[in-house]
C-alpha positions in Angstrom: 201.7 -15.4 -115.9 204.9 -16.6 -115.3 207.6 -17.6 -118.1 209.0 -20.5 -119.3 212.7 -20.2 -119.9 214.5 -22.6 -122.4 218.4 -22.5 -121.2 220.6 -24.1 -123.6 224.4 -24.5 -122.1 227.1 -25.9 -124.4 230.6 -26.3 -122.0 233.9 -26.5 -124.0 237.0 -27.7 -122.7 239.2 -31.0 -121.9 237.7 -34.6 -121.7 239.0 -34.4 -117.9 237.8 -30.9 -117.2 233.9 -32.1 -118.6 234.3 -35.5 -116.2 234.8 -33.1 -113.2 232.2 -31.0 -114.3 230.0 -33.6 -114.6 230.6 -35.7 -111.7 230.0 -32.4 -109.2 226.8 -31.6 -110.6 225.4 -34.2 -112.8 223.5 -37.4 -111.5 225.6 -40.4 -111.2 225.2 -42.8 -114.0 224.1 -46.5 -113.5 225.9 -48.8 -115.1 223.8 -49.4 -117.5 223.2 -45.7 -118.7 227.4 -46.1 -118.8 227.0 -48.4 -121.7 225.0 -46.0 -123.7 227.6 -43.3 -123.3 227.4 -40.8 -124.8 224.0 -41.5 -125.6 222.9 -41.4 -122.2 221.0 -38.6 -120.7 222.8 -36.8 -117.7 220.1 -34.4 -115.4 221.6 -31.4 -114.0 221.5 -31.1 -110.2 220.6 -27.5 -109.8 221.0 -27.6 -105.9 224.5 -28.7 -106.0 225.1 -25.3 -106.8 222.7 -22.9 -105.7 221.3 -24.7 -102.6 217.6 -24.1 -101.3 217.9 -23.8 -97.2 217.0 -27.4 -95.8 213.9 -25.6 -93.9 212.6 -25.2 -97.4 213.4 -28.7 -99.4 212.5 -30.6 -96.5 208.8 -29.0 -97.1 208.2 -31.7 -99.8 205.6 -28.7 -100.7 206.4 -28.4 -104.1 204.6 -24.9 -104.9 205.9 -23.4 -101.9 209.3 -24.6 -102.8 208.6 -23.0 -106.4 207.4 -19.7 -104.9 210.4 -19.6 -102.4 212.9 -19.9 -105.7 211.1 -17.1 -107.3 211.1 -14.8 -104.1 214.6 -15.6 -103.2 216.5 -16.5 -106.5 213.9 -14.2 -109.2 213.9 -18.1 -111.1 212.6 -21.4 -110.1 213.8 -25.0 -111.3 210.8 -26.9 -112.5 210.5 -29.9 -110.1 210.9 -32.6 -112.9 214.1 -31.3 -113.9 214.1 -31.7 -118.0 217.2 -31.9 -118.0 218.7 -33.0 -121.6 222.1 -33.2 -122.7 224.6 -34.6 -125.9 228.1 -34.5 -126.5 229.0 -32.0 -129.3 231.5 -33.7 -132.0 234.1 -31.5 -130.9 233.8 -33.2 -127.4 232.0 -30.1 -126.2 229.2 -30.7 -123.7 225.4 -29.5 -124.1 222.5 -29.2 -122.1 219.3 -27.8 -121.9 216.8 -27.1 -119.3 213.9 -25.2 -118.1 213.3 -22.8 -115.5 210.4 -20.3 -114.6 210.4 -16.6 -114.0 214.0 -16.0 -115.5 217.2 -17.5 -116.3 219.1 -18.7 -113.8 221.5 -16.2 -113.8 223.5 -17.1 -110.5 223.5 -21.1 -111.0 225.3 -19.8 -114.2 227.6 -17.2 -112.1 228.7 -20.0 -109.8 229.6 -22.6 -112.7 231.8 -20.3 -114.0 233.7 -19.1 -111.0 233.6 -23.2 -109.9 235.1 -24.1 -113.3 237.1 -21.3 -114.4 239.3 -23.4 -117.1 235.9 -24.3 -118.9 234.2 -22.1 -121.4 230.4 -21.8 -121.0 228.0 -20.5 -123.6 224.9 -19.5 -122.3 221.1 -19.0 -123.6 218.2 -18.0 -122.4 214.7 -17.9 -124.4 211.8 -17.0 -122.4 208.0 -18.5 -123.8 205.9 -16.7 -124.7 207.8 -13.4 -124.6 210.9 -14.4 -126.8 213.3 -12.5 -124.4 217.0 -13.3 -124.7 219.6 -13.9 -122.6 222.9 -14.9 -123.6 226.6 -15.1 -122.2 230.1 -16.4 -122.4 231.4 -17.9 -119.3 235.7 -18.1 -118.9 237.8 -17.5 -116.5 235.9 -17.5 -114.3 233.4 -14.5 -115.5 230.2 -14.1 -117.2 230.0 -12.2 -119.7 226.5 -10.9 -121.2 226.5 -11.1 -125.1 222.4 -10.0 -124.8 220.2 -9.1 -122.5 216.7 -7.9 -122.8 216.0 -8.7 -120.0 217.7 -5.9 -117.7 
């Protein structure tokens, strides 16, 4: 059987630099939702940053889209996208998703190297096995604090 992962990311850095952030890979708000700030929920858009091949997405096959993410990418988003998310009261920004197989290790590579001025703080809890994965993201690196799963 396959894992869940739980990924918790919290960002730290400006108000401007978590706007950017956050209008590249976060969905667009409605104008309503922008009323509830910063109670309002903003989903992650995976594929903004790790693209599936359009031979793939256009499928609308959602196991064999699943099963091509764990080939390909060792991880797979689930195709609901739990995405939740909160503003820290230090401004900092937080949000948690799940994936299957592993974490996402390169979607967490490329945010880094995107948003270098940022500071990311990754982890990675898998169910039911309780292995751990956690880094620091900054300057544009990742850095692995744990990893049981290597």
């Amino acid at each position: 059987m396959t894992d869940k992962i739980l990924n918790h990311v919290i960002v730290e850095g400006t108000t401007l630099q978590i706007e950017r952030l956050l209008a590249a890979h976060f969905r667009k708000l409605s104008a309503a939702e922008e009323l509830r700030r910063p109670f309002t929920n903003h989903v992650f858009i995976w594929h903004s940053i790790v693209p599936l091949p359009v031979s793939v997405s256009e499928l609308g096959d959602v196991a064999k889209v699943l099963n091509w993410q764990l080939e390909n990418w060792e991880y797979a988003f689930l195709p609901q996208n739990e995405t939740e998310s909160s503003f820290g009261q230090n401004g900092s920004f937080n949000f948690r998703f799940s994936t299957i197989g592993a974490e996402p290790r390169p979607v967490l590579e490329a945010l880094v190297k995107k948003f270098p001025g940022l500071k990311f703080n990754f982890a990675s809890i898998s169910m039911p096995n309780f292995c751990v994965f956690m880094g620091v993201g900054h300057n544009g690196r990742l850095t692995c604090v744990d990893d049981e799963y290597c």
